[in-house]
C-alpha positions in Angstrom: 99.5 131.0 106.2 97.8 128.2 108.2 99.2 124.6 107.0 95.9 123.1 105.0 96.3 126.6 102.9 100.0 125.9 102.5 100.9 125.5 98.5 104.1 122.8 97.9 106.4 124.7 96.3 110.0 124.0 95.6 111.5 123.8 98.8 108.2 122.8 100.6 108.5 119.9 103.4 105.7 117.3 102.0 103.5 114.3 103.6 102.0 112.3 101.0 100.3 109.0 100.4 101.6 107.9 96.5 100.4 105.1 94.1 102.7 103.9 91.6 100.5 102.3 88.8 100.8 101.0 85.3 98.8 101.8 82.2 96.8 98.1 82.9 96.4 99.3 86.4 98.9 97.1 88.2 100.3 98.4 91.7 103.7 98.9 91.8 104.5 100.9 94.6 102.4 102.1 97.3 102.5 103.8 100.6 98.8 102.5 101.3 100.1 98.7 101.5 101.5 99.5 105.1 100.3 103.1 105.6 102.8 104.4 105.8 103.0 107.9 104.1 106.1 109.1 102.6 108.1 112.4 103.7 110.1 114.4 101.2 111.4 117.6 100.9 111.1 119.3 97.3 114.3 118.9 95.7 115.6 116.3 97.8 116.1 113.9 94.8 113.5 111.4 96.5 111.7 111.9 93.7 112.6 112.4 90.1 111.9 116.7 88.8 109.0 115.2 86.7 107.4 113.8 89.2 107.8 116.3 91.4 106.4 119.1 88.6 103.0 117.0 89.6 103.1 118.1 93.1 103.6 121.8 92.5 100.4 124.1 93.3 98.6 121.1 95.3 97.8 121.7 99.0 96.5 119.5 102.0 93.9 117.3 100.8 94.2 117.1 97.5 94.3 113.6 95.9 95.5 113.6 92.3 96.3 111.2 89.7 99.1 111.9 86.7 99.8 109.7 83.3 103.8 110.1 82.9 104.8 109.1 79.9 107.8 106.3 80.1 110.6 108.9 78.9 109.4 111.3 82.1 109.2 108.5 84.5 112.0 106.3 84.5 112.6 106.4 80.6 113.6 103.6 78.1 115.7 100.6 78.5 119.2 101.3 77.6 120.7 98.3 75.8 124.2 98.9 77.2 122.8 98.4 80.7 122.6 95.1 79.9 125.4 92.5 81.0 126.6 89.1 80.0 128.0 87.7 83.0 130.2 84.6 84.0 128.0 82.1 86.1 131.4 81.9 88.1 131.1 85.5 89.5 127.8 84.7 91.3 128.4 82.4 94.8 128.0 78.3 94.3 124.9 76.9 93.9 123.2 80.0 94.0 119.7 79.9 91.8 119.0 81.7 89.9 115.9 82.8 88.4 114.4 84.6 84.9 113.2 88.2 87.0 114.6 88.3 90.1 116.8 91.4 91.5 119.9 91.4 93.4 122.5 93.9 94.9 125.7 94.1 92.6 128.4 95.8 94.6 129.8 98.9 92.8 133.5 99.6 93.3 132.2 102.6 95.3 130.8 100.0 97.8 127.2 100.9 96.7 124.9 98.1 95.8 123.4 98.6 92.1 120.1 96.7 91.6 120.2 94.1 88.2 117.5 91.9 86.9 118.4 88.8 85.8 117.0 88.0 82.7 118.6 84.7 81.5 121.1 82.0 82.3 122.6 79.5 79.4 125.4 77.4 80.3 128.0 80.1 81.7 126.9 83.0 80.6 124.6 85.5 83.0 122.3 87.7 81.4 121.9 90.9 83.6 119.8 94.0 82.8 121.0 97.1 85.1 117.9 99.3 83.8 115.6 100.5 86.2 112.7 98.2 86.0 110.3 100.5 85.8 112.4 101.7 82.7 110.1 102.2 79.2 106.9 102.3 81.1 104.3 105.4 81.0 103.5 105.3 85.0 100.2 106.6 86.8 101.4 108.8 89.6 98.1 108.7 92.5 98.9 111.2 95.0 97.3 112.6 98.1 99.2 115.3 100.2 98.4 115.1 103.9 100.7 118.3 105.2 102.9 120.3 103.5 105.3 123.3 105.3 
């Protein structure tokens, strides 16, 4: 089987150009800004098993787009991934600012990403859900090889 008749399947070896997108139409993640498609291998955990049922059956060429519903994509906030933390643990001086990410070392040595969503006096406030997390995401694909 030739590639541009190849099928992606679950172990297939993909190309793709994606489009993450909100409901409003908002960007949030492209391949397109610096085109620069992505590579994946079915599976591989790069991307979640619903998103990945979207890609099964399509071949070279197709472009397709797919409304995941917030509890498919990245699902709904989690209260209890949300921290108060001491001003004191972040470094001197440091600003802080209402949306912005940062790394938050794990005792593993990992980095967890955490959006900071407030700051009163001492206390932090920290939310450790994804940010894409209760959000129905358009999912714009076009495959360019698959083997």
């Amino acid at each position: 089987m030739s590639e541009s008749q190849q099928v992606i399947g679950d172990k297939s070896e993909i190309i793709l150009h994606f489009d993450l997108k909100l409901n409003d139409g908002s960007a949030v993640d492209s391949t397109r800004v610096n085109n620069k498609p992505a590579k994946m291998i079915m599976g591989d955990g790069s991307l979640t098993p619903n998103f990945e049922k979207c890609l099964i059956g399509l071949k070279v060429g197709d472009k397709k787009a797919f409304s995941i519903n917030a509890n498919d994509a990245f699902g709904m906030p989690n209260p209890d991934n949300i921290y108060h933390v001491d001003r004191s643990k972040f470094a001197a001086g440091e600003e802080l600012k209402e949306g912005m990410i940062m790394g938050f070392a794990q005792p593993d040595g990992s980095e967890l990403p955490g959006v900071i969503r407030s700051t009163a006096g001492h206390s932090v406030t920290v939310d450790f859900n994804h940010p894409l997390a209760g959000q129905d995401i358009i999912f714009d694909v076009e495959i360019i090889s698959v083997s």
